[in-house]
N, C-alpha and C positions, 0 to 999 in steps of 0.2 A: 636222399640225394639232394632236394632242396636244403634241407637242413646245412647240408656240406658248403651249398655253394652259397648260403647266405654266409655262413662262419667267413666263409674265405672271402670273401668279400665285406666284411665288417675287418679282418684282416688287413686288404688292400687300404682300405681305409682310414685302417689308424695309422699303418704305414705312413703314407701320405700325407697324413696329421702330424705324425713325427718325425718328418723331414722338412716340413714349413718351422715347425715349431721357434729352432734359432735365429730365424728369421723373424718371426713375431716377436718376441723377446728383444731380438736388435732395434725394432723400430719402436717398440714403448721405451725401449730405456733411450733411445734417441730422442722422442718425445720431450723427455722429463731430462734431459738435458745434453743440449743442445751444443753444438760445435762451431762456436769464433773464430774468423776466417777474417783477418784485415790484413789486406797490401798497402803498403805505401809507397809513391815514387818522390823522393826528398830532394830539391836542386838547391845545394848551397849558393854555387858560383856557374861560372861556364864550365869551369874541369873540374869539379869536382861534386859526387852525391851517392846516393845510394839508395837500393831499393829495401823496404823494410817489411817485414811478413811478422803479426801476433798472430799465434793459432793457442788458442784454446779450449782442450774437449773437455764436454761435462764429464766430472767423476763418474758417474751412474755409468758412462761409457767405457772410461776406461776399466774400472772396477768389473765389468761383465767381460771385457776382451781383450784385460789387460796385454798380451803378448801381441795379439792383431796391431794395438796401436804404438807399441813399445817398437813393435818392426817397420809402422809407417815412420816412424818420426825418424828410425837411422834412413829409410831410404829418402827423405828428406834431408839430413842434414850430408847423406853421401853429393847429394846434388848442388848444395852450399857446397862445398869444399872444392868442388872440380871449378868452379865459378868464382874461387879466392873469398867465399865470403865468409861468414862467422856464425856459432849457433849458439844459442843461450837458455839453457832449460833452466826456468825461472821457476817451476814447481813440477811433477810429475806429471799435472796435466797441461803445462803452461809452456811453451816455447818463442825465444825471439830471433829472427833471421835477419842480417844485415847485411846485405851484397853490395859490396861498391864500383862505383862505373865513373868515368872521365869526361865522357861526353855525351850528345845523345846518339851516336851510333852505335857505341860498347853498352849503353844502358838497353836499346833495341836489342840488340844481340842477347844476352845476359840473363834478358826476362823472355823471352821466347824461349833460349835453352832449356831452360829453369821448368818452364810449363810445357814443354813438346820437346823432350828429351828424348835423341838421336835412337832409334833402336838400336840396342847390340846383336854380332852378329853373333852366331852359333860359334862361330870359334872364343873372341871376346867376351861372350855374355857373364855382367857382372850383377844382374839384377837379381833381387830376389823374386821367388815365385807370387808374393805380395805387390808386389809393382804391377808386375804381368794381369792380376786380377782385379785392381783397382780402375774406376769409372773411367772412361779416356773421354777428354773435351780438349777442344781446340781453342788457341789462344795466338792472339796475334796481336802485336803492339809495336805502332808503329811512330816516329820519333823525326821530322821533318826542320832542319834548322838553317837562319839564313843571319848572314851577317849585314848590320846595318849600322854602320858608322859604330857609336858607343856601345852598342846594343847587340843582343843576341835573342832574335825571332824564331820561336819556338814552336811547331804545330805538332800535340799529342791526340794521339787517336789509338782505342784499345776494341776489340771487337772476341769476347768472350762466348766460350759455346758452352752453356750449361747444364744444355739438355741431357747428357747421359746421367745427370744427377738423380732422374725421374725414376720413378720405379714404374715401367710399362707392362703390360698384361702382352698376352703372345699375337693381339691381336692387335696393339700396337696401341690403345687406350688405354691414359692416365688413372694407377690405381691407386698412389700417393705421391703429393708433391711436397719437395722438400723444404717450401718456400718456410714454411713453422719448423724445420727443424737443424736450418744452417743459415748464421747470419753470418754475410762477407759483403764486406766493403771494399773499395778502392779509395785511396786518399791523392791526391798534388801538394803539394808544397814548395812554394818557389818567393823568393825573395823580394818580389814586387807585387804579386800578386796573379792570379790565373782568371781569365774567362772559358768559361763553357761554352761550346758553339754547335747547334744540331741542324748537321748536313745533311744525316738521314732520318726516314720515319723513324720515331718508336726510339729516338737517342732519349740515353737516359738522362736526368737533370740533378745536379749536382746541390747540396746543403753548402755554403758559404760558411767560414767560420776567419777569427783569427786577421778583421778588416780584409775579408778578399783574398788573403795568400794562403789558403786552406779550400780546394776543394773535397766535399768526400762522394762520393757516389756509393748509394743502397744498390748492391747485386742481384738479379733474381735469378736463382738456384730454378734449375728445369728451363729457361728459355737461353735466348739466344742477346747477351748483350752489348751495347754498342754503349760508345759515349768519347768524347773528343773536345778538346781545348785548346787556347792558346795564349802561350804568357811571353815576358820579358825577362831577361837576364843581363845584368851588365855587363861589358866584355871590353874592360880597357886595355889599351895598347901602350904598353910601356915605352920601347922600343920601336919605335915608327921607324921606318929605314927610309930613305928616298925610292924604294921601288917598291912601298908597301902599295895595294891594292885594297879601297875601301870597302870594293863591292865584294869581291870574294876571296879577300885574304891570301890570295896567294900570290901578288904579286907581277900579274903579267895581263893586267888590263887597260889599266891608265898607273904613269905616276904621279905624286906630288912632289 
């Protein structure tokens, strides 16, 4: 009878071994290569720019699951497309997103869709069962602009959740983080140049490149990130009418 219930129990246990298993496998080959993760937000002018995403996974990844990531990248580019934007698969493991936006409230709108996509309803539901399972984090970017004579005064602010990134134990302690095994950035890009500005604790600080019109911010994958800027943009006025409005454009403040 002991005999019985050690077997059965050497049983449970391989069991249990062999249901982690593709899960170990997933996080060595994640290891040894790693998943590129850059956003870009690009302001050419006042009306016009566009948001820009390189993702690229290590082979070792796709090579082990190839269909897992053959399915994430259409339900990324389904999400491009409802958004007008563009997709560019630049090698099997290599993709470029280019979403374009007018101003900064269609760029706000546009990049929250994008990352905190509407649930569908039970009637509607166009997702696949891959969506439904993939890590959910909150994203929120938000795009503040004021008109000032020539100029167009710009306040960006992005407040990233990246905590479900974590791989947590049932007791809620960090069993790997994925800070070694996904590098994601955030870029600016704006025609005169950008300052970073930290209103909160713990805002991230930006690498300068490009005399100043380049910011990038490093992501940390597992925490919660914040980080916020403010640039210029030229916004001249062809057409002055006599009841044009210098402070807010619309015409029914003061004239000249």
């Amino acid at each position: 009878m002991k005999e019985q219930n050690v077997k059965d129990g050497t049983r449970k246990k391989k069991k249990h071994f062999f249901f982690i298993l593709p899960l170990v496998f997933c996080l060595l080959t994640l290891v040894t290569g790693c998943v590129q993760y850059d956003v870009g937000v690009n302001f050419e002018s006042q009306t016009r720019g566009e948001i820009v995403q390189h993702i690229k996974l290590g082979e070792r990844l796709t090579s082990f699951s190839s269909e897992t990531v053959a399915e994430w990248l259409k339900s990324v580019e389904r999400r491009v497309r409802l958004l007008d934007g563009k997709t560019k698969r630049l090698s099997p493991t290599e993709v470029l997103v280019k979403i374009p936006f007018n101003n900064g409230a269609e760029l706000q709108d546009k990049f929250n869709q994008f990352y905190n996509p509407i649930a569908p309803t039970t009637k509607y539901r166009t997702g696949s069962p891959l969506e439904t399972d993939l890590p959910k984090f909150e994203s929120h970017l938000s795009v503040k602009q004021n008109n000032l004579l020539l100029v167009l005064r710009n306040r960006l602010s992005l407040e990233l959740d990246l905590r479900s990134l974590s791989l947590l134990s049932s007791n809620g302690s960090l069993l790997l983080s994925p800070g070694g095994l996904l590098e994601l950035d955030f870029s600016l890009n704006t025609p005169w140049g950008a300052e970073s500005i930290e209103t909160a604790a713990g805002a991230l600080v930006p690498e300068t490149y490009q005399q100043g019109k380049q910011l990038v911010w490093k992501l940390k994958p597992g925490e919660v990130n914040y980080l916020e800027a403010i640039f210029w943009i030229p916004s001249p006025r062809r057409n002055w009418g006599a009841d044009y409005c210098l402070i807010c454009s619309r015409g029914h403040c003061f004239e000249i």
